[in-house]
MARBAMI-48741 format. One line per field, with one value per residue (C-alpha): x, y, z. Coordinates in pm, 1 decimal. Layout:
! residues N
X: (X ...)
Y: (Y ...)
Z: (Z ...)
END
This chain:
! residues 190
X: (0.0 149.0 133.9 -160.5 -48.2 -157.4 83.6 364.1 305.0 294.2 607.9 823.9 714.5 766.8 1169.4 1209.2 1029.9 1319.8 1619.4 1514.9 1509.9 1857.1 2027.2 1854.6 2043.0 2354.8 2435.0 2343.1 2507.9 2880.4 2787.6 2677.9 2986.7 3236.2 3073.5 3072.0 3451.7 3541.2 3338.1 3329.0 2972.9 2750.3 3011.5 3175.8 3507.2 3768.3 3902.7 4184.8 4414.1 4810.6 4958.9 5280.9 5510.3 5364.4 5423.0 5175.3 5043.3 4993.9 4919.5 4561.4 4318.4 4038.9 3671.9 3573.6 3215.3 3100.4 2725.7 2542.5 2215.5 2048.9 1897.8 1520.8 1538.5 1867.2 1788.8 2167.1 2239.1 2506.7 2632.9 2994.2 3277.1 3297.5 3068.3 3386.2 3704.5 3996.9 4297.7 4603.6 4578.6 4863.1 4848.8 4694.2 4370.6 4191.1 3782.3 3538.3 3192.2 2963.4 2781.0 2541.5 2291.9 2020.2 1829.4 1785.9 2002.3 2367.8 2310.3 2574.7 2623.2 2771.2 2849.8 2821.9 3023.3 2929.0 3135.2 3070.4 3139.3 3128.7 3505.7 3655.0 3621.2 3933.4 4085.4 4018.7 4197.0 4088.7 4371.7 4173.0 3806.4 3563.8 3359.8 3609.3 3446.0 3124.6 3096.4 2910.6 2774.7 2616.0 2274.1 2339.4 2714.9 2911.0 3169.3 3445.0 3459.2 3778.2 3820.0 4177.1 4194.3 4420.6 4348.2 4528.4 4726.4 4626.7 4277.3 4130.1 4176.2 3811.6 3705.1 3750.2 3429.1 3416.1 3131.0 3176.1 2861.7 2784.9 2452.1 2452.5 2265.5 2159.7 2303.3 2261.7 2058.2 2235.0 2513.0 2366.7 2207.1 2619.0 2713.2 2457.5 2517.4 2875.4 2857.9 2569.6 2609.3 2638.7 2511.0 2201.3 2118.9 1925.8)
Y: (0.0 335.4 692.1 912.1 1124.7 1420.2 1247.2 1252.1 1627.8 1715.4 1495.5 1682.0 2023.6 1936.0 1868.6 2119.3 2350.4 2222.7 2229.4 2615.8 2655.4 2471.7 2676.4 2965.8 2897.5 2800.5 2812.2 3160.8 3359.8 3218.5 3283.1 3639.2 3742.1 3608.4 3769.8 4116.4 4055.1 4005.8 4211.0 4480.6 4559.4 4671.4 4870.2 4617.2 4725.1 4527.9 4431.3 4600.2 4730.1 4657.3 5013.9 5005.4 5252.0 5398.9 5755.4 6054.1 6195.0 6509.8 6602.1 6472.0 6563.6 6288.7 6419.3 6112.7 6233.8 6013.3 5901.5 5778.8 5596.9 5394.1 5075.7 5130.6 4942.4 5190.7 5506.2 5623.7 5988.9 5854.6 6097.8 6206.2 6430.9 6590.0 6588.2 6522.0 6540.6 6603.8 6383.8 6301.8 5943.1 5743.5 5954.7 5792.8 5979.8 6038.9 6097.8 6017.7 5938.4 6059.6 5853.2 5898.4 5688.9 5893.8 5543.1 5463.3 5129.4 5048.3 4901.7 4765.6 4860.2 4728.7 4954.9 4802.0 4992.0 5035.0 5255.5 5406.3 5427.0 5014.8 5001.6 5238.5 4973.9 4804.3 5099.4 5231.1 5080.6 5090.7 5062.8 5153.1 5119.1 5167.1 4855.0 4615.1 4598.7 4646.1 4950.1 4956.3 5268.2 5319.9 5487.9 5866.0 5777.2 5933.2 5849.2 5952.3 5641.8 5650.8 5589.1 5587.8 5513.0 5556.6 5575.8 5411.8 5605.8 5343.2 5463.5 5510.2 5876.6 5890.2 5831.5 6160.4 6138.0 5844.3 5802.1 5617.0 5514.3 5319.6 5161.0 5133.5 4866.4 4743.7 4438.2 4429.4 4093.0 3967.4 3986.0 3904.8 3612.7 3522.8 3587.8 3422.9 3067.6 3105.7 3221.7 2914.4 2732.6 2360.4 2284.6 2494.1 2288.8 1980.5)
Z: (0.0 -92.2 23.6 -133.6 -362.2 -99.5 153.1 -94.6 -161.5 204.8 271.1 12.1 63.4 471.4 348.5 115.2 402.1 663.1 420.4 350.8 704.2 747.0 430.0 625.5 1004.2 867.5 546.4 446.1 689.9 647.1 274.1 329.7 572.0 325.2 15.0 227.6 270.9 -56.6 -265.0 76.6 -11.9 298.3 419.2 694.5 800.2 956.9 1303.6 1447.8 1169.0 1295.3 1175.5 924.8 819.7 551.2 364.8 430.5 89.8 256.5 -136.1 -103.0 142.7 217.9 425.9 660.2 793.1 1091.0 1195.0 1473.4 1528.7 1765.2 1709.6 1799.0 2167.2 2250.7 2471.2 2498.3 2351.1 2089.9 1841.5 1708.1 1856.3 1527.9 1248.9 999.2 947.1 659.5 695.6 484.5 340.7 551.1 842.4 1159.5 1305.8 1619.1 1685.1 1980.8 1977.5 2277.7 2489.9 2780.4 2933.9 3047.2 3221.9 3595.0 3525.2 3399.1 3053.9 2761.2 2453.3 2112.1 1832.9 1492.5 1190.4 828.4 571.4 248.0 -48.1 -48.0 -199.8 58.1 314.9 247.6 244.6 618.5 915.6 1284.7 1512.6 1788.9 1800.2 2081.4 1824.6 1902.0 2257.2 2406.4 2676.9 2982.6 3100.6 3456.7 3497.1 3399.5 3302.3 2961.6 2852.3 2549.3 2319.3 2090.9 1756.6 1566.5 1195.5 930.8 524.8 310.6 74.2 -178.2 -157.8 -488.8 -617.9 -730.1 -351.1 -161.8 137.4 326.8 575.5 815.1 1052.8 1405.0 1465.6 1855.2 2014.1 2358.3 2424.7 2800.6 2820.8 2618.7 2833.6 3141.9 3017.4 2881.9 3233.3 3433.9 3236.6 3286.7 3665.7 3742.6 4099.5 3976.9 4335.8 4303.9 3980.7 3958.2)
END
């Protein structure tokens, strides 16, 4: 005796419905991050940038303009130092980015970078990032977060604004939850 034809139907679209869901977990997003590194489209920049000798070409005169948002569940005041600043391809840069939490509770936060134009990402280095970490503030803390870049003197000639942008978002639960499974009394357990 064989499976209805309805029962066939349902079986295969049940499959294809899990290996979508499968090539959705983890296939796609190894995929996406290493097509975002090569091609450097949505603007990710790299980790910390190891500085090297490298000539100024105080010729050339590059604008970097900086933004700041907050991701719709963040009530910190984040914004830049500076609006934007002209630098000197090969010379290394500092900025801040402002902080405050204006909430009754200490909360974390993770900054998440984008850069445009798409193919200038390869071409600015963080050697110090306050995105390399996530920051802690105490209810009604600020704080100075740093930023210290350099642009590559091999930057394209055509490129001369770079924006460079932080999403900030509130990762607090996150990290509790981290710290809490790490911290657990085994004794207290079962």
């Amino acid at each position: 005796m064989g499976l209805s034809d309805n029962a066939k139907l349902a079986t295969k679209l049940l499959a294809l419905a899990v290996g979508m869901l499968v090539f959705a977990i983890f296939v796609m997003p190894p995929l996406y991050n290493a097509f975002c590194e090569i091609t450097g489209l949505n603007g990710k920049t790299g980790g910390r940038y190891e500085a090297v000798p490298a000539a100024v070409d105080s010729d050339r005169t590059v604008t970097v303009q900086f933004v700041a948002s907050n991701n719709e569940n963040m009530p910190w005041h984040f914004k830049p130092g500076r609006v934007s600043i002209k630098v000197h391809p090969g010379e290394e840069t500092n900025a801040v980015f402002l902080a405050y939490n204006p909430t009754d509770r200490d909360m974390v936060g993770q900054a998440i970078p984008s850069l445009v134009p798409f193919k200038a990402a390869e071409y600015f280095h963080k050697t110090e990032c306050f995105c390399f970490n996530q920051q802690t503030l105490k209810a009604g803390e600020s704080a100075e977060l740093p930023l210290r870049f350099i642009v590559d003197p091999d930057l394209p000639r055509s490129v001369n604004t770079i924006t460079l942008s932080y999403t900030l978002f509130d990762v607090t639960e996150r990290v509790s939850a981290h710290f809490d499974n790490n911290n657990a009394d085994p004794q207290r357990e079962g």
